[in-house]
C-alpha positions in Angstrom: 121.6 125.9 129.6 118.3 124.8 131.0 117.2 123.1 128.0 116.9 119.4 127.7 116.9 116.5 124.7 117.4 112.8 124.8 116.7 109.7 123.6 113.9 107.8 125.2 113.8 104.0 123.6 111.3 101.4 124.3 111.7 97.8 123.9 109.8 94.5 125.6 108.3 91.5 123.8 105.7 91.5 120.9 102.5 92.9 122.0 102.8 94.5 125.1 101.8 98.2 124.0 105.0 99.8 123.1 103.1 101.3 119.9 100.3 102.4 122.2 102.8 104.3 124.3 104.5 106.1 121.9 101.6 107.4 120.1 100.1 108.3 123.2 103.1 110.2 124.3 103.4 112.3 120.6 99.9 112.7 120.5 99.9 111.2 116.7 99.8 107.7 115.4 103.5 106.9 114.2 103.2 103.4 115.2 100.5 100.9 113.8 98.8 99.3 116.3 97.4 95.6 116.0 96.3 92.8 117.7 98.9 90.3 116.1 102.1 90.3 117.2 105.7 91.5 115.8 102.9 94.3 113.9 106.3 97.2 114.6 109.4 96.4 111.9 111.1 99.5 112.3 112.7 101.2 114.5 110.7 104.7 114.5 111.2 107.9 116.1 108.7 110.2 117.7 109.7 113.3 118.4 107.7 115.4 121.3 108.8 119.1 122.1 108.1 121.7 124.5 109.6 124.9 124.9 112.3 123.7 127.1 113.0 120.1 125.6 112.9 118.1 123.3 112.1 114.0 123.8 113.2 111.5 121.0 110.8 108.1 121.6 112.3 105.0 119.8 109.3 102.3 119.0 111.5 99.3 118.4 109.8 95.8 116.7 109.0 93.2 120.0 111.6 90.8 121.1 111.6 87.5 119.6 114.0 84.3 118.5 114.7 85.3 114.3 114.0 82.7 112.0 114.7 84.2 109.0 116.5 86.9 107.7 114.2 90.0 107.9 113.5 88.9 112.0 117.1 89.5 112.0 117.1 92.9 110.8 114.8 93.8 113.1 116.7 92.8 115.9 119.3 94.8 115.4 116.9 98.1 115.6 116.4 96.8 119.1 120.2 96.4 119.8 120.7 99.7 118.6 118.2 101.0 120.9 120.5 100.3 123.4 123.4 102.4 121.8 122.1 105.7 122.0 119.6 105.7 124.7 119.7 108.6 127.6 116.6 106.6 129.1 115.4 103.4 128.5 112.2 102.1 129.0 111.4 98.2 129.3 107.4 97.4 128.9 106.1 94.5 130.2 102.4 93.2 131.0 100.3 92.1 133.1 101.3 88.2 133.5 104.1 88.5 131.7 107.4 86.5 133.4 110.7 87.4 131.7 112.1 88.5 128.3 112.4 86.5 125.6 115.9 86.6 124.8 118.3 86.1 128.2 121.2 89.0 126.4 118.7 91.5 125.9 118.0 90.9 129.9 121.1 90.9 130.5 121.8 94.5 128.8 118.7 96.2 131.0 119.5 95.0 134.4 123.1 96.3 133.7 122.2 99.3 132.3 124.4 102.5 133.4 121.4 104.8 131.7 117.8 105.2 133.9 115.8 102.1 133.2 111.8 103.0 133.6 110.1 99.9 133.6 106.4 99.8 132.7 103.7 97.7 133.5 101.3 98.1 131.0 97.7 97.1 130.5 96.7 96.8 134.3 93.3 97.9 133.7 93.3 94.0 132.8 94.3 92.8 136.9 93.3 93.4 140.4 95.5 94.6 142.9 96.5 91.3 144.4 98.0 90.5 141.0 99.3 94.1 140.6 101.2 93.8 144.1 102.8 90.6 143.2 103.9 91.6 139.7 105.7 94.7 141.0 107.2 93.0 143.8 108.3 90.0 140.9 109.6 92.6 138.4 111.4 95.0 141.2 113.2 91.5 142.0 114.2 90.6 138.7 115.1 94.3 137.4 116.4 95.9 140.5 118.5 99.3 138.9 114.3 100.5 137.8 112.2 102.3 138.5 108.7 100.7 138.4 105.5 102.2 137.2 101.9 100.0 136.6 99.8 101.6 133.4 97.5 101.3 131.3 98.5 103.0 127.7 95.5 102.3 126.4 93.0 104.0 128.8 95.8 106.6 129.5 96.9 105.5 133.2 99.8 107.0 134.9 100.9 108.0 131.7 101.5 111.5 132.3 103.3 110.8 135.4 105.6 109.0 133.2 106.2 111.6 130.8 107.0 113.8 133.2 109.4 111.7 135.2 111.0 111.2 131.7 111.5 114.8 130.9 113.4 114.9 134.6 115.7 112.4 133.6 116.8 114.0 130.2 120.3 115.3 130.3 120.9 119.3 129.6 121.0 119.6 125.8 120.1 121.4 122.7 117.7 120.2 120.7 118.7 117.1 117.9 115.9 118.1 115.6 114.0 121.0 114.6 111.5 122.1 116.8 108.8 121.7 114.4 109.8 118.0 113.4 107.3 114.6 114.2 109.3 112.2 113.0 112.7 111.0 110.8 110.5 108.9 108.6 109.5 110.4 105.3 105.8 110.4 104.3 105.6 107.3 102.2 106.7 105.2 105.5 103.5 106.0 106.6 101.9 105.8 103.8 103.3 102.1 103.6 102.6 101.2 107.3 99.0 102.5 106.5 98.2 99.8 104.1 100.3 97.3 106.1 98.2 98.2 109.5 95.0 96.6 107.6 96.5 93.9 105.9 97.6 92.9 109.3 94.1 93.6 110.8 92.4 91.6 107.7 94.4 89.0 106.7 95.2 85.6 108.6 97.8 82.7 109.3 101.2 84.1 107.4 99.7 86.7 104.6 100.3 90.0 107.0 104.0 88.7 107.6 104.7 87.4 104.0 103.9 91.0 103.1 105.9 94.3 102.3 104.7 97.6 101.0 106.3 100.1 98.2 104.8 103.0 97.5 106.3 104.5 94.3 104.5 107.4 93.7 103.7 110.0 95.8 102.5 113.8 94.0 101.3 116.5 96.5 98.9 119.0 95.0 97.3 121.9 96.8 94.2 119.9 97.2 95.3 116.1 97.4 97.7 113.7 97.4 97.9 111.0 94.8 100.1 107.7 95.7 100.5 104.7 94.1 101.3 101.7 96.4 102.0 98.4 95.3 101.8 95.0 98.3 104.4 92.7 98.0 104.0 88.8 98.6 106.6 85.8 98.2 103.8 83.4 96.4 101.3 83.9 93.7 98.4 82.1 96.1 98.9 85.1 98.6 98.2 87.5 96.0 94.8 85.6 95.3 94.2 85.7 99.3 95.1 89.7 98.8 92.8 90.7 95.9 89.8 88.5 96.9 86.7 87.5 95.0 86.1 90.2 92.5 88.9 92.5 94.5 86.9 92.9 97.4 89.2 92.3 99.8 92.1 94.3 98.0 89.3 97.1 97.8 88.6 97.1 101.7 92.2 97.5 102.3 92.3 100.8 99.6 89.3 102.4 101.2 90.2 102.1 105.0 94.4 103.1 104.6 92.8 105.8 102.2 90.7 107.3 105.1 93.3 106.7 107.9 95.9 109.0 105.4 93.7 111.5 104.5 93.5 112.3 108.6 97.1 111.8 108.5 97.9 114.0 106.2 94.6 116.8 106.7 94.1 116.9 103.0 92.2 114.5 100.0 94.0 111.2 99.1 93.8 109.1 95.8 95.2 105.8 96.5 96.2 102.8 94.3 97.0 99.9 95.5 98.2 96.5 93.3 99.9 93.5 94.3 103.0 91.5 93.1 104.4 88.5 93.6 108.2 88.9 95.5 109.5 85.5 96.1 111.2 85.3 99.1 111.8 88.9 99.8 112.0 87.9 103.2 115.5 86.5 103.2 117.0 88.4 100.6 119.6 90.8 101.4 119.3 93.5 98.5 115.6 93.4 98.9 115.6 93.9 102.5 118.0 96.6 102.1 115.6 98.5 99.0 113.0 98.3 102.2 115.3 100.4 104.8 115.7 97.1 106.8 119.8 95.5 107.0 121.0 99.1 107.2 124.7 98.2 108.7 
């Protein structure tokens, strides 16, 4: 058999351009990307194939401390990163010291699978700092293999690819050829609208927020959804809608534009907004949104 599949699975701390990397690598935008940190909730798979293998990438939500139940969900995607990985990658930056959580640590530097680990965004150094962050990390995490990139501008990222394809053990392909993703189309649809809420809103909105898109009707020429935004407080819908709607508005026409290249066809969107209290910590909520899936 000369074919080969595996799981590729990326973690680090908030921020450091797993997202980036993964879209890069599919050649589609699976992840959303932002500025602000813990943007990735899920864990998401993108799937990349070639005619003699098949790579599963797991985007996994940054590293952090939980404080409240729906931070704890998404720290278990990360720990199951860790059960089903044939490679992992751990992605760092430029400046960046140590891991945020010492177990996590613990679990890459004793890793029996390849550990690739990835310094991202060095477009932002110069090679004195380079040198003594690769001689830093190759101390700390001696069982990788170290590669500088930059995601973003596409540096060494092809060498990584390729080096990851080497290290995928001999199998038949998980999914079918023609597969992108195991999220159905209304994740994206609800990332979408979350992406700009998180690139429009400030302080706690983005993270008091959850999307549920209830409708979704494909016709030959568009798709029609209907998505409603969940908050926890009845001032945070205010803060949503805006003066006159305006601000709920902006949101409609940008996801709107994003999906229709998504999708390669016409979308109608509507959007509303309800008040959730404290969807955040509550378990049967949480579990309606795919998160506390044990």
């Amino acid at each position: 058999m000369n074919h080969k599949a595996g799981f590729v699975n990326i973690i680090g701390n908030p921020n450091v351009g797993k997202s980036t990397l993964m879209n890069a690598f599919v050649g589609e935008k699976l992840s959303i990307i932002t500025s602000k940190a813990q943007t990735t909730r899920h864990r998401i798979l993108g799937i990349v194939n070639g005619d003699e293998f098949q790579m599963i990438l797991s985007d996994t939500p940054g590293i952090i401390k939980p404080a409240y139940e729906l931070q704890e969900s998404m720290m278990d995607f990360v720990k199951s990163a860790f059960d089903d990985a044939d490679v992992l990658i751990y992605m760092v930056e430029i400046g960046e010291q140590e891991l945020k959580d010492e177990a996590f640590f613990r679990k890459i530097t004793n890793s029996k699978i390849p550990v690739l680990l990835l310094l991202n965004k060095i477009d932002k150094s110069d090679q004195q700092q380079l040198e003594t962050q690769v001689q830093l990390w190759s101390e700390k995490v001696p069982n990788a293999e170290i590669y500088p990139i930059s995601a973003l501008e596409g540096f060494n990222v092809k060498e990584v690819f390729s080096r990851i394809i080497e290290l995928l053990p001999e199998s038949p392909p998980y999914y079918p050829k023609d597969q992108l993703t195991d999220k159905p189309e209304r994740f994206f649809v609800n990332e979408t609208i979350r992406e700009k809420i998180l690139l429009h809103y400030k302080k706690e909105i983005p993270y008091a927020v959850e999307i549920d898109t209830e409708e979704f009707f494909e016709e030959e020429e568009i798709i029609r959804m209907r998505s409603v935004i969940m908050v926890e407080r009845d001032t945070q819908k205010g803060i949503i809608i805006g003066h006159k709607g305006t601000a709920l508005k902006r949101v409609g026409v940008e996801a709107r534009k994003d999906l229709e290249k998504f999708f390669g066809k016409q979308v109608h969107l509507e959007l509303y907004v309800k008040v959730n209290k404290n969807w955040r910590s509550d378990q049967k909520q949480l579990k309606r949104f795919g998160y506390n899936q044990k």
